[in-house]
Each structure stands twice: as C-alpha cells, then as structure tokens.
C-alpha positions as CSV (number, residue, x, y, z in Angstrom):
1,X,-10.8,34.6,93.2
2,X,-12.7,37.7,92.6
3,X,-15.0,38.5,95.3
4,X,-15.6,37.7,98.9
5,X,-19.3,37.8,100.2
6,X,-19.8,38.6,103.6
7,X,-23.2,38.8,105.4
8,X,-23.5,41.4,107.7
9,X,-26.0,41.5,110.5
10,X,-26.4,44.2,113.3
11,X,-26.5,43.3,116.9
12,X,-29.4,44.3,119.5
13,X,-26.5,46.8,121.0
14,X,-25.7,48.3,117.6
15,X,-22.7,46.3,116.7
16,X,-21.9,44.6,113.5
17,X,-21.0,40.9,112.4
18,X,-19.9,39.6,109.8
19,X,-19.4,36.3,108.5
20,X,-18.0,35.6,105.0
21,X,-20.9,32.8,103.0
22,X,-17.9,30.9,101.0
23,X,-14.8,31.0,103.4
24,X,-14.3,30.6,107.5
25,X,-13.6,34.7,108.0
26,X,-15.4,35.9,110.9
27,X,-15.4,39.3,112.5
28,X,-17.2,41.9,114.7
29,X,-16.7,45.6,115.3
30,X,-18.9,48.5,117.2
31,X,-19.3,50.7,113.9
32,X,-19.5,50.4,110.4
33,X,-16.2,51.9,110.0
34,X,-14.6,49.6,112.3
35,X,-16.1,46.5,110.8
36,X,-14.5,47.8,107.4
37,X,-11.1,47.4,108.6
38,X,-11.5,44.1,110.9
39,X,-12.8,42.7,107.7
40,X,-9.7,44.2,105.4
41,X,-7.9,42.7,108.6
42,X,-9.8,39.1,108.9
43,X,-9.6,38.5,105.3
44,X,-5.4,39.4,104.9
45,X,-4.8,36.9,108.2
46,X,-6.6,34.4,106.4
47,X,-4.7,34.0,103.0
48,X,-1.9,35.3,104.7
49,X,0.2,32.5,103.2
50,X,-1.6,32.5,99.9
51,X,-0.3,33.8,96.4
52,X,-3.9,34.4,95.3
53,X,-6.1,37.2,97.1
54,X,-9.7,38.2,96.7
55,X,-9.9,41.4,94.3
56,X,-13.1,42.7,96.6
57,X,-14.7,42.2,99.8
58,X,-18.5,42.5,99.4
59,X,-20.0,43.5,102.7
60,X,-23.9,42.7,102.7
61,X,-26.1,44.1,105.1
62,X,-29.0,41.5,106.4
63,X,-31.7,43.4,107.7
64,X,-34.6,41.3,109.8
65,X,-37.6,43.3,111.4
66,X,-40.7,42.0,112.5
67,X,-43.5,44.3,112.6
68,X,-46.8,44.0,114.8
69,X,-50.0,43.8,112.3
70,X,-52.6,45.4,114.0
C-alpha cells in the first residue's frame, strides 16, 4: 500500500473533515494543522495491528461554491 487518499471538505464554521475514499478512516479538526496530525493519528489507530502501512497520506481539498449569476 502506497498511498492513502483522503477527501477533505471544510465546514460552514471553518473546520475540516476528512474521510479517507478507499479505507473507513475518518476525522475532523478546527485547523489545517490540526487535521494533519488527527489524520497521522486516524490512520496509525487504524493499522495499528498491521505489518503493512501506507507510505503517504494524500490530503485532498474539495472545494464546492455556488455562485449567484446575475
């Protein structure tokens, strides 16, 4: 395993979560920074009890704004 993917999407209130796309890893912080290490936190809980790690963690920021036309 080489890379995780996680989707990150920020909250109305500024926060940040992310959800990895190919694993159940879930997590949520107030700042980037803090997201950084829950994720780094969320992922090492997870395989815990595996040999094999991921080599990355990908965080990918989803964006979504809808503008007014007119």
């Amino acid at each position: 395993m080489n890379e995780l993917i996680f989707e990150v999407t920020q909250e109305a209130d500024g926060g940040f979560v992310a959800e990895c796309l190919s694993e159940g890893i879930f997590t949520q912080a107030g700042t980037w920074e803090e997201l950084r290490r829950n994720v780094r936190e969320a992922t090492a809980a997870y395989f815990f009890d595996r040999k094999e790690q991921p080599a990355s963690l990908r965080l990918h920021l989803v964006r979504d704004e809808v503008l007014a036309n007119g």
